[in-house]
N, C-alpha and C positions, 0 to 999 in steps of 0.2 A: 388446031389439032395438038396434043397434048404432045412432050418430047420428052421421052426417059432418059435420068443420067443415073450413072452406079457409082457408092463410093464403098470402098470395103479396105480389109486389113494389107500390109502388104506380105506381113509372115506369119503363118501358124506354125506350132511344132505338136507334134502327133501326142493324139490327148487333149488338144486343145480344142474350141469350137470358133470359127470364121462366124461373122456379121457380114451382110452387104445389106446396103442400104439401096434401095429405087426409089426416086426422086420424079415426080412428074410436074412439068411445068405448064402454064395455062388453064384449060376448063377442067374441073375436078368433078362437078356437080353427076356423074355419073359412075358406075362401078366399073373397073379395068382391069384386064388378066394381059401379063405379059408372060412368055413363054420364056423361062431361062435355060443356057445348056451350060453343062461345068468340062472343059476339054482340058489341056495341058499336057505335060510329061506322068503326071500321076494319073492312075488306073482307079476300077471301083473298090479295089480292095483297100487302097493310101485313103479316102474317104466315104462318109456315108451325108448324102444332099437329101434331104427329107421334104423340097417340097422343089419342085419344078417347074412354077410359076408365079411369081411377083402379085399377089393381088393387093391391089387398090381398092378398099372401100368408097364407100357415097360421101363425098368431100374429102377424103381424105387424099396428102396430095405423098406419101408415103410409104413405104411397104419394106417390108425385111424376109431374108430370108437366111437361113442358117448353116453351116457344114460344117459336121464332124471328123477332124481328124483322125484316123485310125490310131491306136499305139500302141503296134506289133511290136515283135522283136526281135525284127528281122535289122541286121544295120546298112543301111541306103545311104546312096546319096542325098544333094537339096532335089525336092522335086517341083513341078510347078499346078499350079491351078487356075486356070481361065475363068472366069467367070462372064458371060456375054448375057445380054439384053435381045429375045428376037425381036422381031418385025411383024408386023401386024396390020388391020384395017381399021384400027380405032385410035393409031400414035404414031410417032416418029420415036426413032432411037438419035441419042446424040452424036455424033460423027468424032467427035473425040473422049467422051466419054461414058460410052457405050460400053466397055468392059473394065474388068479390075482383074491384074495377075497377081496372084499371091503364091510367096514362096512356102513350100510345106518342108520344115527342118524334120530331122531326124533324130531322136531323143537317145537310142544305143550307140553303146560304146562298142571297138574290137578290144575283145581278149588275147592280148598277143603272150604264147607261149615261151616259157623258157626257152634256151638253144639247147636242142639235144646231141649231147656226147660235150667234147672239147676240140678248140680247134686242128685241123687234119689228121682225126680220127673218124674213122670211115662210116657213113649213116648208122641207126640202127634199123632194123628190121623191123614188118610190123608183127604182134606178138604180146604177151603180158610178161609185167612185172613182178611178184608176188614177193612180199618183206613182212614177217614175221614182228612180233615187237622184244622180242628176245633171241636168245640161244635154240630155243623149243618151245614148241606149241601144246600146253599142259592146263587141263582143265581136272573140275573134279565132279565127280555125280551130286555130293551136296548141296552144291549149288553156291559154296564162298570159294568158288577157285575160277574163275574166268579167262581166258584170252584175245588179244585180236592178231587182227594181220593186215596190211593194206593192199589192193591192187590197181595198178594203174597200165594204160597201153603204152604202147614203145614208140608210137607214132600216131601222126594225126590221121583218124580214118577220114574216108569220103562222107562214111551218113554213123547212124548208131549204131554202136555194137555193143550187146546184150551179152553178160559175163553171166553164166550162173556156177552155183558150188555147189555139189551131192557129197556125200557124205557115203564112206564105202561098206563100212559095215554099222551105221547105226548106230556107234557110239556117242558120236555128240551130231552138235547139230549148230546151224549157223543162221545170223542175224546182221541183214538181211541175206536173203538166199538167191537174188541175184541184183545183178546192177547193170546201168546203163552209161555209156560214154559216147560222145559227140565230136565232132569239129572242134569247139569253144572249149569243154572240161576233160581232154582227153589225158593230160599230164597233170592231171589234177589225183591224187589218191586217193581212193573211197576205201571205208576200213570196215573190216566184216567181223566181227564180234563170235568168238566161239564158245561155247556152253555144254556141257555135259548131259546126255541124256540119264533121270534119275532111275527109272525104269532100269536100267542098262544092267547088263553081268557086270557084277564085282570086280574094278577097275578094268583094263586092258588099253587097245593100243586101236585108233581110226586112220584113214587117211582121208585126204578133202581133194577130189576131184573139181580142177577148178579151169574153165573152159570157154569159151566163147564166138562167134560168128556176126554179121552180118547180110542182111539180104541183096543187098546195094552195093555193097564194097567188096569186089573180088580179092583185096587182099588182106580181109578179115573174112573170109567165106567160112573159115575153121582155123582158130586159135586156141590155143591150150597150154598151162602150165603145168610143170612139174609137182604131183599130187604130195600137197600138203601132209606127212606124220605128225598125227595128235598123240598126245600120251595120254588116258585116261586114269584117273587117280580115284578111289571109292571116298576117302574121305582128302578134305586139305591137309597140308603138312598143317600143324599146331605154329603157331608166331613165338619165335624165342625173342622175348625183350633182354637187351642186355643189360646186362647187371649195372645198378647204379652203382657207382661209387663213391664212398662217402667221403668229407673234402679231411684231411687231416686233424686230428686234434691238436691242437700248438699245446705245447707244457708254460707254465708261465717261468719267467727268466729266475733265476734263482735270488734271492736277495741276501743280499751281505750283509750279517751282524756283525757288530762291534765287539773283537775282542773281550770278555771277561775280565773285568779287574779283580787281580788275588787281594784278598784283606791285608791290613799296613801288619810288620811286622813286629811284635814287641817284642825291647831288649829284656833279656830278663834282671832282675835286681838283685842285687848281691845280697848276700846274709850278714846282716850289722855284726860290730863284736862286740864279746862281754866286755867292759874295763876292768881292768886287774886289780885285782886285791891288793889293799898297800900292805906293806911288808909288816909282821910284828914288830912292837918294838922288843929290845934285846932284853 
């Protein structure tokens, strides 16, 4: 009678796909179905096993069979997986290796949050954040005058909570128009983009009601922040470039001529004399 052994991996990580191999020793000459089970610390959701019995072909003395790691992204511990050979009326299983345990790793990281506040300053509360990216929240109906804003929670909830923003009289209007925060991204800032409706009265003034809840976490049941003032503008202010300024003209250095020489002076020449007249004689 024929005797099954099993060899397979000893660690998958999620994503991955397990091999086990069935091995049958002695008469082959006939076709064989062994019955597998997959037990362990991991559940059906950590794996998906797509075939549930080992079969053996006509002479063949080998058989495989497959399982696919899950990969969630959920972060676990290592979990494990059993893999066993059953028992039957056409074989024997091997008595030591009869099964293969493989370890199934865990592919996610934790997100560990910044510490909230400074040290022996008292928790915060849970609740929103809400930071402007300036002085004021100024858009323009044009459509060349933009803003945003970020909001984030003050604490890590239990499950999601859904922030949305309305807009109180229709002034402008906001991109995206709500958001969602978790356990993992709760101190993370999501930033909401504000735009002027072009439609709108000839500039004026909105606020942004910005708000949120969850269903699960009684102490996000109802959270709200202090409603945003938009300025509304009909046109952008005009961009003043500042004056270039031009780099100095340099004057060139002066250059030094050589004194003027006066012409030589001439002496002037005396006037010759007549010679005198010699005397009569007497």
């Amino acid at each position: 009678m024929p005797e099954i052994s099993i060899t397979g991996p000893t660690e998958v990580t999620e994503g991955g796909m397990a091999s086990y191999v069935f091995t049958r020793t002695g008469a082959s000459n006939s076709e064989l179905r062994v019955p597998v089970t997959v037990t362990g610390t991991a559940d059906g959701t950590d794996y998906t096993a797509y075939q549930t019995t080992a079969y053996f072909g006509w002479n063949s003395s080998t058989a495989v069979i497959n399982i696919n790691a899950t990969d969630d992204k959920a972060v676990e511990t290592t979990e494990t997986l059993v893999v066993t050979a059953g028992s039957g009326s056409g074989h024997t299983v091997s008595p030591t290796a009869g099964s293969v345990t493989t370890n199934l790793l865990d592919n996610d990281t934790v997100t560990t949050p910044p510490p909230v506040g400074t040290p022996g300053s008292p928790p915060k509360t849970p609740g929103l954040t809400v930071t402007p990216s300036g002085t004021g929240t100024v858009v323009a109906e044009d459509g060349k005058l933009t803003d945003t804003f970020t909001v984030v929670l003050n604490t890590a909830p239990a499950s999601d909570v859904n922030v949305y923003i309305d807009s109180s009289t229709y002034e402008a209007t906001v991109i995206p128009g709500y958001l969602t925060f978790g356990p993992t991204n709760w101190h993370m800032p999501q930033t909401v983009t504000v735009k002027a409706y072009a439609e709108g009265e000839p500039g004026g003034t909105d606020s942004l009601m910005i708000y949120g809840w969850s269903d699960e976490d009684p102490d996000y049941g109802w959270v709200s922040a202090p409603d945003l003032p938009v300025t509304v503008l009909e046109t952008a202010p005009a961009v003043v470039e500042p004056p270039v300024e031009e780099p100095p003209v340099e004057e060139p250095p002066p250059v030094d001529e050589p004194p003027a020489e006066e012409p030589p002076r001439l002496r002037p020449r005396r006037a010759s004399r007549s010679p005198r007249a010699a005397p009569a004689p007497a």
